[in-house]
N, C-alpha and C positions, 0 to 999 in steps of 0.2 A: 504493500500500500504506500510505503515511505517515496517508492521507485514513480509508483502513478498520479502521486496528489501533485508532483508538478506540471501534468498536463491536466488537472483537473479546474476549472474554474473559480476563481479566489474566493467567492459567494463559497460554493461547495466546501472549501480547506475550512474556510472559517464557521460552516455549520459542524462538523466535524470534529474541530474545536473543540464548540461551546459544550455539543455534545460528549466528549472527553471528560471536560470540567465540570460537567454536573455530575457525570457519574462518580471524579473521585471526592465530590462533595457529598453526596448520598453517601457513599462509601465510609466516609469519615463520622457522616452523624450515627447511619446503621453501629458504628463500631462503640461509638460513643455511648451508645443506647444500651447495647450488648456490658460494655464494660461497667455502667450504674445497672444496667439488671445483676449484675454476678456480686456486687459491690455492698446491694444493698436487700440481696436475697436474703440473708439472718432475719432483717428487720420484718420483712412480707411473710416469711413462716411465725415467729414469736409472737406479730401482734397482728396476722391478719387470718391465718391460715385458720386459728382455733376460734373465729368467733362464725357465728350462726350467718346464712346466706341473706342479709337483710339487706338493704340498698347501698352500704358502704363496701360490702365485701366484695359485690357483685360487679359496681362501678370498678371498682379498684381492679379485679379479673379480667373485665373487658377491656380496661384501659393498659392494661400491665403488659397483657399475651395478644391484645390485636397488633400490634407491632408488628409481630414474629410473623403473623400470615402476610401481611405488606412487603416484608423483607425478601420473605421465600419466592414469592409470585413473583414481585418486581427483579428480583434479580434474574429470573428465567424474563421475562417480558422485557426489560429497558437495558441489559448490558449482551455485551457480543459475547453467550453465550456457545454459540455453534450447532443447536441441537435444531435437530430437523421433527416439527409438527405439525399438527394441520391449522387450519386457519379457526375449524371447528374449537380446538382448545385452547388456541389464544382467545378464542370469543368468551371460553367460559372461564379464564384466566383474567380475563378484563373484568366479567361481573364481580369474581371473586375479591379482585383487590377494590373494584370500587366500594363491593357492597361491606368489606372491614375499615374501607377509610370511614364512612357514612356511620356505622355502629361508636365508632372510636368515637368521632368529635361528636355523637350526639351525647354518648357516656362521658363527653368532658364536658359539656354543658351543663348537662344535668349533677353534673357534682358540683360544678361552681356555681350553680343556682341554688343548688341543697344548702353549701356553705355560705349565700346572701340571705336564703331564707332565715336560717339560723341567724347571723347577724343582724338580722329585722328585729328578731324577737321571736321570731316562731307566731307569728299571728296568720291566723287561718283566711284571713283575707290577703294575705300575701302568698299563703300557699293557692290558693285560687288562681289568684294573676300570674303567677308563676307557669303553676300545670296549664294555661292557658294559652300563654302565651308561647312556652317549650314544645305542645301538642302542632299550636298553628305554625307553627315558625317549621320546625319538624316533616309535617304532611307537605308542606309546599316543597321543603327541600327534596326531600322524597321522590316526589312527582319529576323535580326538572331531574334529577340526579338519571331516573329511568329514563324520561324522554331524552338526555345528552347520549343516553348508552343508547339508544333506541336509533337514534338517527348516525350514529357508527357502526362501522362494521372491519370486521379484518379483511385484510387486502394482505393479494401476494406482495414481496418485498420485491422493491426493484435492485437492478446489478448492484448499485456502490450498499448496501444494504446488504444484500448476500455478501459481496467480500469482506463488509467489516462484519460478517459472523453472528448477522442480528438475528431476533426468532421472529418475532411479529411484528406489522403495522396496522394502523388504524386508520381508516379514514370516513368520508369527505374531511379536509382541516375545515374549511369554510363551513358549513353546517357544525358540524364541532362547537367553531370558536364564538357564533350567536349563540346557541345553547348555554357554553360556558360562560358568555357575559353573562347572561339572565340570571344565572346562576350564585355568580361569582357576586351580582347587585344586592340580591337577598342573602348571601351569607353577610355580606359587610354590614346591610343593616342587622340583623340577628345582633352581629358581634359590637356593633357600635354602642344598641342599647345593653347588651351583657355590660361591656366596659362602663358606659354610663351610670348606670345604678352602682356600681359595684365604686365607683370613684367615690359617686356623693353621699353611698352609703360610709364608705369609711372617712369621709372628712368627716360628716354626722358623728360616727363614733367618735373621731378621734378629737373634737372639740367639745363632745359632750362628756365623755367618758374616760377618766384618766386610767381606772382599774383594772376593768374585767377583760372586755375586749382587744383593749389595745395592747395588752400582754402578749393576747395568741398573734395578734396582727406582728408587733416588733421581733418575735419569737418566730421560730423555725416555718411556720405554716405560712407568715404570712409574705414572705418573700417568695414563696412557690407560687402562689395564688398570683399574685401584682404580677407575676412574670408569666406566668400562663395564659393572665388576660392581655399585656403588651403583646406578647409574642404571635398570639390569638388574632388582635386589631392592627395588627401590621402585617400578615400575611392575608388578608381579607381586603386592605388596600392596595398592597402591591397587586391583587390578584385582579383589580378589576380592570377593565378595557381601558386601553389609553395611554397606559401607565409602562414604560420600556425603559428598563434600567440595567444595567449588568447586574444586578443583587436580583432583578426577577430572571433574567438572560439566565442565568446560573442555576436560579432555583436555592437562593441562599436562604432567604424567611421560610420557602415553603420546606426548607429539608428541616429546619427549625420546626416549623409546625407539626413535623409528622416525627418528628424525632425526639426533639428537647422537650413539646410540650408533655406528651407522656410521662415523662419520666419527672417532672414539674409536677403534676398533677397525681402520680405515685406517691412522689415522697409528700406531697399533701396530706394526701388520706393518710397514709402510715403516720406520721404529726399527729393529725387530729388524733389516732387511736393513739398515740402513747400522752396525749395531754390528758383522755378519759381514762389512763391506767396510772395517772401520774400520783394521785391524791395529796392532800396539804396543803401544803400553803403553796404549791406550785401549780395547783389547777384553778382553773378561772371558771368562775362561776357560765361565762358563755361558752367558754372552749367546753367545759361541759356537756353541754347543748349542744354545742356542734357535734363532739365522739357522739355521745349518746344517741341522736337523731340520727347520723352515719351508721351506728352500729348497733341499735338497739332499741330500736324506735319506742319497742312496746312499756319503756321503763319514764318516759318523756310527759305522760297523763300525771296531771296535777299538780306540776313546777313552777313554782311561782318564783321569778328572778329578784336575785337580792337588790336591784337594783331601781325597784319597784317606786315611782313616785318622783326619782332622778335624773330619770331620762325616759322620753315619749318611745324611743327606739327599743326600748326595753321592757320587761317589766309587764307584759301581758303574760295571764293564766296561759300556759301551756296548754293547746286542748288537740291531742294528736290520735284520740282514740279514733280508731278502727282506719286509722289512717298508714300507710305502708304503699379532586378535580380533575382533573384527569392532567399528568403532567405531560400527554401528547401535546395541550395548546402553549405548554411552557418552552416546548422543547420544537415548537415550530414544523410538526410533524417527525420526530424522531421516531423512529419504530418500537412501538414496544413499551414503552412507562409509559401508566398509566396512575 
């Protein structure tokens, strides 16, 4: 190949390239991911492994091991692999990895919505607007995520695609790359109100509230959180039409998004559960709340916060019973990642 890209067209070298350099950026975050899963396995057996399947264990599962399906699929689909298939199994290869990116960010949503609930107070009208808003926002993604996959299909590979050893392509790009706007528009907003609330939620606490909350916030949880929602609302802007940068060229936010946020979002929940095993004078009456409702919802009936009378964000009866993109348009047609 080194022999022929001189008489290949400078457009062509330079997709080739870019193509290169994203994969040893994928490369680099997959390994980065791999090296905090091995790092921080002790921590997922001792305080996640023994507790009951309630909405934290289960987030935390989804969020921990969809990775690993992303990694496997896309390394057969987007690097020069060599292996010869049909177009039939790249088809089902593509649903595969779309349909675990789509499970992963909706289990990170719903965990950083669980952890604003909780930061509310736990009041039942908050949990309404919530599920409400997570359902609608959810079914629309849904729908374009099918219609983007709907209006692709696998295509033989052409020659410079066979030589450098690729397995699959995707196409129309053009039908593609309108689907992925549409797409791309409604995640930004989703992630713009996530970010939003969750800003003015914690100035609220953190101007009202010298004690309880802002302990868990300044403490290990809430660096993961604040970074999972930046990293979150910056790859939802780069992602939208318009927008051509070598940080989107590259795929540097989105290898962040599919890589760092996980592992963000892990050592979260694991936080929250060693703040609810922590007891003393080291546990916060809301970081309470937060483990508890994460992992034990049914213990959450009739907790009244000490906080009760001192802050509006606070301080309501607990009442929980019965309660429980495709990187083909990144990659400018590159074969195969998806």
């Amino acid at each position: 190949m080194s022999d022929d890209s001189e008489t290949l067209p400078p457009e062509i070298v330079n997709i080739i390239r870019v193509w290169h350099v994203q994969e040893d950026i994928v490369a680099a975050g997959y390994s980065a991911y791999i090296y905090s899963f091995l790092t921080t396995f002790d921590d997922e057996v001792s305080e996640i492994w023994s507790q009951s399947w309630k909405s934290g264990k289960i987030l935390f599962m989804i969020i921990r091991y969809s990775p690993f399906v992303d990694f496997a699929f896309n390394s057969i689909l987007g690097y020069p692999a060599g292996y010869d298939i049909s177009l039939q199994t790249c088809r089902a290869f593509q649903w595969i990895v779309q349909a675990s990116s789509f499970i992963r960010t909706n289990a990170t949503e719903a965990a950083l919505l669980l952890c604003l609930y909780a930061l509310l107070g736990t009041r039942r009208r908050y949990f309404v607007i919530f599920i409400a808003f997570f359902v609608s926002y959810t079914a629309v993604t849904l729908s374009l995520m099918i219609k983007t996959i709907m209006i692709t299909e696998s295509v033989p590979l052409i020659d410079i695609e066979k030589e450098l050893r690729y397995v699959c392509a995707f196409g129309p790009i053009d039908n593609f790359k309108y689907m992925s706007a549409v797409y791309n528009y409604v995640v930004l907003s989703r992630t713009a109100i996530t970010a939003a609330l969750s800003i003015a939620t914690l100035a609220i606490r953190y101007r009202r509230q010298e004690g309880s909350l802002i302990k868990v916030i300044r403490r290990d949880g809430g660096v993961y959180y604040i970074g999972t929602i930046l990293i979150r609302l910056a790859n939802s802007i780069i992602s939208s039409p318009k927008i051509s940068t070598e940080v989107v060229q590259y795929g540097i936010v989105n290898t962040l998004d599919r890589c760092a946020v996980p592992i963000l979002v892990a050592h979260l929940l694991i936080n929250v559960k060693k703040i609810g095993t922590r007891g003393g004078h080291e546990t916060t009456r809301v970081g309470e709340i937060v483990s508890t409702l994460m992992f034990d919802a049914s213990k959450i009936t009739d907790l009244e916060s000490e906080d009760q009378g001192e802050d509006e964000t606070a301080g309501d009866l607990v009442l929980l019973e019965g309660v429980r993109e495709s990187k083909l348009g990144e990659k400018d047609g590159k074969p195969g990642q998806v």
